[in-house]
C-alpha positions, 0 to 999 in steps of 0.5 A, a space after each residue: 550775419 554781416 558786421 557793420 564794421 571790423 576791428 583793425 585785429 579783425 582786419 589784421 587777421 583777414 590779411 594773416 594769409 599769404 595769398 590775400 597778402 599777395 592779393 593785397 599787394 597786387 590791387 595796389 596797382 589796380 583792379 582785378 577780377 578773379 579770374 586775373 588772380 586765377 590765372 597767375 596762382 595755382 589756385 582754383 577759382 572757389 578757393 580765390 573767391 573765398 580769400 576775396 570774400 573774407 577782405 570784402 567782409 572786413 571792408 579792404 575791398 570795393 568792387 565793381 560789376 562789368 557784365 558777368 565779372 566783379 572787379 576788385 579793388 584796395 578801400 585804403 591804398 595805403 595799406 601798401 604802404 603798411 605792409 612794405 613796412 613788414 617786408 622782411 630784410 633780404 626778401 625778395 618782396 622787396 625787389 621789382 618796381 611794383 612792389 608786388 610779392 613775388 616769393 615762393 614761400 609767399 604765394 605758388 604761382 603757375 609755372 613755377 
């Protein structure tokens, strides 16, 4: 059963995950497809599809279809803005132009 709307603790908690941290801070900059996220972390596409699934269900994502993929995007850009407020001093989530998450203890990415 779908909820017609989240509380901002469910919403809080559907972020409470590094990788849809991470996920988060990447569409800042603009739409993905699953596969874009695959590609860059260690994680399988299932596992994607269900950290995406989980911000969908609480309203943090649109999407769009282009033939067989879906592409995601932010509902509130400005949750960046939120989130860059919580970046710990000295992370280097700070660091970089684009301001995405680029920490180990974060997100495993592919090749590291």
């Amino acid at each position: 059963m779908k909820k017609e709307s989240c509380s901002t603790v469910d919403i809080l908690k559907a972020l409470a995950h590094p990788t849809r941290l991470w996920i988060a801070q990447k569409l800042g900059n603009k739409e993905h497809c699953v596969c874009e996220f695959v590609h860059e972390t260690e994680f399988d596409f299932s596992t994607v599809s269900k950290h995406l699934k989980v911000m969908s269900a609480c309203g943090l994502l649109k999407t769009r279809r282009e033939g067989k993929h879906i592409y995601y995007r932010l509902t509130a850009p400005c949750l960046l803005d939120f989130l860059k407020c919580l970046t710990p001093k000295g992370c280097s989530c700070a660091d970089g132009k684009d301001g995405v998450c680029r920490c180990s203890s974060h997100v495993t990415k592919k090749g590291k």
